[in-house]
C-alpha positions, -999 to +999 in steps of 0.1 A: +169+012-072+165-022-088+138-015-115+140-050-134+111-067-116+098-098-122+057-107-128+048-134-104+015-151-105-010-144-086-030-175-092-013-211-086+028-202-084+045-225-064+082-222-059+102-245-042+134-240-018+157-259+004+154-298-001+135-306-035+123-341-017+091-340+008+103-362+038+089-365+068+110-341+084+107-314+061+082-283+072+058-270+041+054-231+046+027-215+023+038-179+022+012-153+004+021-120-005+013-088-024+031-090-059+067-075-064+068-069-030+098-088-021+137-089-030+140-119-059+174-112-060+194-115-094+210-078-089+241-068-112+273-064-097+270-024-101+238-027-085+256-036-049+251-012-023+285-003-004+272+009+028+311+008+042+338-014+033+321-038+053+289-036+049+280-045+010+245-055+004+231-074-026+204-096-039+214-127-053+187-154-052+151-148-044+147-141-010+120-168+003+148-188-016+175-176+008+157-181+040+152-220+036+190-223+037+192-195+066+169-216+082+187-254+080+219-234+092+205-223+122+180-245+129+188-278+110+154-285+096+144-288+062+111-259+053+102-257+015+081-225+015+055-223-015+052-188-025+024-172-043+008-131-044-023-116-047-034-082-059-057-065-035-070-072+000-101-079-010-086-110-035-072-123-008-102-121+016-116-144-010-094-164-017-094-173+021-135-175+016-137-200-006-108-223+007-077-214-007-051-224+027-022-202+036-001-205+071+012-169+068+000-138+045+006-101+041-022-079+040-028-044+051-041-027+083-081-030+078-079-060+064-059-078+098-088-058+118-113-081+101-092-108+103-084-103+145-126-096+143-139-128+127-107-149+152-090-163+122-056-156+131-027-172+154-013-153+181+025-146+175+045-163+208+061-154+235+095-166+221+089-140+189+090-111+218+119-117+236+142-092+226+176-113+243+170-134+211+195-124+186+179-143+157+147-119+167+156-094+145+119-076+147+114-069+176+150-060+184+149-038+151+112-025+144+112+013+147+100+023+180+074+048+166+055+014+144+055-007+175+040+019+197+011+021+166+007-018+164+007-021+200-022+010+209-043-002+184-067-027+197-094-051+179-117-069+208-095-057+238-061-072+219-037-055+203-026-055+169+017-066+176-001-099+192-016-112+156+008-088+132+044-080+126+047-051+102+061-055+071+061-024+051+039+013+061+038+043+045+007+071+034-011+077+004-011+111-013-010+128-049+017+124-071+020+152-101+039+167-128+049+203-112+053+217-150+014+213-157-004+212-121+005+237-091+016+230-061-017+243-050-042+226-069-022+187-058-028+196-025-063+192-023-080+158-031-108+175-054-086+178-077-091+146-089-126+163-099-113+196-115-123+196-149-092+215-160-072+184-156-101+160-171-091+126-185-052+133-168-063+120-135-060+087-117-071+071-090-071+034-073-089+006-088-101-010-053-129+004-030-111+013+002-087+039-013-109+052-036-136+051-007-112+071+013-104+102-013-137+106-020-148+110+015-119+133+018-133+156-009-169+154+010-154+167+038-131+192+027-148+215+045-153+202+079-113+184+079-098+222+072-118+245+095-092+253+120-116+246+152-115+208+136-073+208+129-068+224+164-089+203+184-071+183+214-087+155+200-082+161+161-063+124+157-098+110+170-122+127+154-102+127+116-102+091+118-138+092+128-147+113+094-130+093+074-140+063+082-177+075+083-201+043+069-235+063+075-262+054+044-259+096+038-223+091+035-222+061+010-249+078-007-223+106-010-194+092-019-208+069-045-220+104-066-189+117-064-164+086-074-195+087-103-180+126-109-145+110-107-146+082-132-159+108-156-132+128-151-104+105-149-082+088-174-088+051-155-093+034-126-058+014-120-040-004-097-003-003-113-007+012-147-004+051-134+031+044-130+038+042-166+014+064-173+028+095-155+062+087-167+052+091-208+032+120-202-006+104-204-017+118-168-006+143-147-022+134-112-021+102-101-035+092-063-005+067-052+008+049-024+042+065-010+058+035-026+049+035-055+046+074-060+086+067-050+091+044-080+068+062-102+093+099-095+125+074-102+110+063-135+098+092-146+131+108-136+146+090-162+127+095-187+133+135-179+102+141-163+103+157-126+077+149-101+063+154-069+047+140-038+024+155-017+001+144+010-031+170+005-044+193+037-076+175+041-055+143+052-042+115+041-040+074+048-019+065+070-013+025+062+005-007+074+012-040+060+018-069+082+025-104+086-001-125+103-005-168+107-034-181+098-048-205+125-068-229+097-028-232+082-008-236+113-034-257+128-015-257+163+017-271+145+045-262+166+077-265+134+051-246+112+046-219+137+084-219+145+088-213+109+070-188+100+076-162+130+115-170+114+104-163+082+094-129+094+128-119+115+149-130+088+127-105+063+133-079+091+171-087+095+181-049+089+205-060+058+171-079+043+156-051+050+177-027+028+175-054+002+136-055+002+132-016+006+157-010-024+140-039-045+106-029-042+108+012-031+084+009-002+095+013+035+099-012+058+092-009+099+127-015+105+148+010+122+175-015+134+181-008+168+211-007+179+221-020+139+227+011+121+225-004+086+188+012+082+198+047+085+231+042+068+211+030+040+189+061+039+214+085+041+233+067+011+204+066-006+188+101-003+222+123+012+239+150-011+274+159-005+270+191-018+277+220+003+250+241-011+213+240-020+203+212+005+184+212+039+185+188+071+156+165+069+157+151+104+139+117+106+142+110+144+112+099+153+112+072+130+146+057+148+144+065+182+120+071+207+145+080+234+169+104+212+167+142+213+153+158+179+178+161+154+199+131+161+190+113+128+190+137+100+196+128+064+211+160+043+195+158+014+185+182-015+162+207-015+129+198-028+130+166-010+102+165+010+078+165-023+106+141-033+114+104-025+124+112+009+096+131+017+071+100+006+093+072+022+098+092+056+070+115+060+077+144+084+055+144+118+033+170+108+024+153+077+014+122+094-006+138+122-030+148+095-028+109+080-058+084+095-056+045+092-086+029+075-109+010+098-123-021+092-160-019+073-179-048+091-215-059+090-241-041+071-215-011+063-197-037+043-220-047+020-237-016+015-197-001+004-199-030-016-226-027-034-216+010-039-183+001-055-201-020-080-223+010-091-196+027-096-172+008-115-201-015-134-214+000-167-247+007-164-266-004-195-298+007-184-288+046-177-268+039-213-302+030-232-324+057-214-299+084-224-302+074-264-338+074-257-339+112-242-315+119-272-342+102-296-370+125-281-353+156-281-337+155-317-357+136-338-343+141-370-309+133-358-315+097-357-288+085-382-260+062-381-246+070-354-273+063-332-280+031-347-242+022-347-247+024-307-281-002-302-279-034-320-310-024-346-337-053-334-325-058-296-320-027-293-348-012-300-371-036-282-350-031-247-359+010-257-393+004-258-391-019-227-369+008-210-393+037-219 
């Protein structure tokens, strides 16, 4: 998998394409986008994937690039797209906040709820659904089994396919070194409590994941009783308990993501990756896609790990495109433009290209295209006779097919493997709930939670030094005064006493 990948700006990174001078005719797309999360080309020649003597794919110029020439051709109008990333959901949300204008971004499934919610988005066209279009390559090629999701899914009687095209989905689950943690232990989420693996546990640096394991390990209990995982109505009522906002609840989880940062070796967004592979943690809480880079790293280095989704449950996520309507502003080339922005990303050979790039999984099936299963079994098949199993991935594909029509012959092992995390089996997602959208009070309340959590907390710091003061008084030596500045600190003792 292409591994050399570039650091993109998240702050003010423009990059031009197509036609360097702004006429009149020319259409300005502002694109924004989670970093390293598209194809900017540059491959090797070694690095070209030979599907069949037919069907090479490789990366040679940044995709965004490659699209404003795609676009001329077809089209014959000039669009120099302006490209820049963000890190989290929540960076974006602000970004939008505080003025920052964008006609099309790419954030995940909660966050496009609370965009549908507070009516910030465009509506995708009719045109973008018409399926006899063959420059539509989403909705000819999204899997069956990701459109059926965006369209059920409903925010104020709409539903989600209407504002977002998906992008990229996948779970979240525990990734972990197999020669220091059992099989056992990874499958539970408290493990990122268990003392016997302190300070060589992760988890994510952003309040909704780490909002999400932590109500996971609150309730352990009620999400494994089998009355609960038999229930007809157990897709219901797991996403209800995880996506419980009750003051008891928040009260809850804040204690034990409290427990968790003293347990774990950091809080962390990308750094787990590297971590894992050199042997400084051996539990890390990842997205699929990254727990698939994070296995190829670490494979080279030697070091064999797995994937698992705990019992309890897991997230089950989606990233999407959506237009903003305070960018498009009801401008017909802009809108144009961006829905093509979004079939030529989902143009099954783009496709390949981003999902080899990047190591997360796009929507894409293909349709009648079969470049996207091709791909998979290239990427993931063994042609050896022994030792292997049939990993059969028809649901993803087909919606019409009997069972068994797509299966990938893989290795054994692979389900815990990169297969297993980029195409989870059916049983493992029916245990996977999407995050909800925190609105109103709930929001701020999480909020303020999260900050008591990851702030340090001075106060609790001081009074601690103070009960140590108390109860051993003759052990007031350097080492307590190299903790308190001597005058300061002392007077903010007193004051906290």
């Amino acid at each position: 998998m292409r591994r050399i990948l570039l650091c993109i700006s998240c702050l003010v990174f423009f990059l031009l394409c197509g036609c360097a001078s702004a006429d009149n005719d020319e259409v300005v797309l502002r694109v924004c986008n989670w970093e390293e999360y598209i194809d900017l080309g540059d491959w090797d020649e070694d690095e070209a994937i030979e599907l069949d003597d037919d069907n090479v794919i490789i990366g040679t110029d940044p995709m965004y690039e490659e699209f404003c020439d795609w676009y001329y051709e077809q089209n014959g109008v000039r669009v120099r797209v302006e490209y820049s990333c963000f890190g989290t959901n929540e960076d974006i949300y602000n970004q939008l906040t505080i003025g920052d204008t964008f006609d099309l971004i790419c954030p995940s499934d909660y966050m496009i709820m609370k965009l549908m919610k507070e009516g910030a988005l465009e509506p995708y066209s009719d045109e973008f659904f018409d399926s006899e279009n063959e420059l539509n390559y989403y909705i000819k090629g999204v899997s069956p089994y990701i459109r059926r999701i965006f369209d059920e899914n409903q925010i104020n009687g709409e539903s989600w396919s209407k504002y977002s095209a998906g992008y990229m989905w996948g779970t979240t689950g525990i990734v972990y070194n197999p020669q220091e943690v059992s099989a056992e232990d990874a499958s539970h989420w408290n493990i990122l409590l268990d003392e016997d693996y302190r300070r060589k546990v992760t988890i994510k640096d952003n309040v909704r994941d780490s909002y999400f394991a932590a109500m996971a390990i609150l309730k352990e209990d009620i999400l494994l009783e089998d009355d609960f995982v038999l229930s007809d109505e157990y897709e219901t009522r797991l996403a209800e308990e995880m996506n419980d906002t009750s003051d008891e609840a928040i009260d809850s989880v804040c204690a034990i993501l409290k427990d968790i940062k003293g347990n774990a070796y950091s809080f962390e967004t990308d750094s787990a990756k590297a971590d894992m592979a050199a042997g400084k943690v051996d539990v890390s809480y990842q997205w699929s896609g990254d727990a698939v880079y994070t296995m190829e790293v670490a494979g080279e280095e030697g070091v064999e790990l797995s994937y698992i989704v705990p019992e309890e449950c897991g997230n089950l996520w989606f990233d999407g495109w959506v237009m903003l309507k305070k960018g498009i502003e009801e401008d017909a080339r802009k809108k144009a433009a961006a829905e093509a922005f979004v079939n030529y990303l989902s143009r099954p050979d783009n496709a390949v290209r981003n999902m080899y790039y990047i190591g997360y999984t796009s929507v894409i099936s293909g349709g009648e295209d079969s470049t996207m299963f091709d791909y998979a079994d290239w990427y993931y098949g063994s042609e050896d006779e022994e030792d292997t199993v049939d990993y059969d991935i028809t649901y993803f594909f087909s919606d019409t097919a009997e069972p068994g029509t797509y299966v990938i012959t893989s290795y054994e092992g692979c389900e815990t493997g990169g297969l297993g995390a980029q195409y989870p089996t059916l049983d493992t997602i029916r245990r996977c709930a999407v995050m909800q959208d925190f609105s109103g009070d709930s929001y701020e309340k999480i909020n303020r939670m999260w900050i008591d959590v990851r702030c340090f907390n001075i106060l609790e710091y001081l009074k601690n030094i103070l009960v140590t003061i108390h109860s051993q008084p003759h052990a007031q030596s350097s080492r307590l005064r190299a903790s308190v500045p001597p005058l300061a600190g002392l007077r903010l003792l007193m004051w906290v006493g």
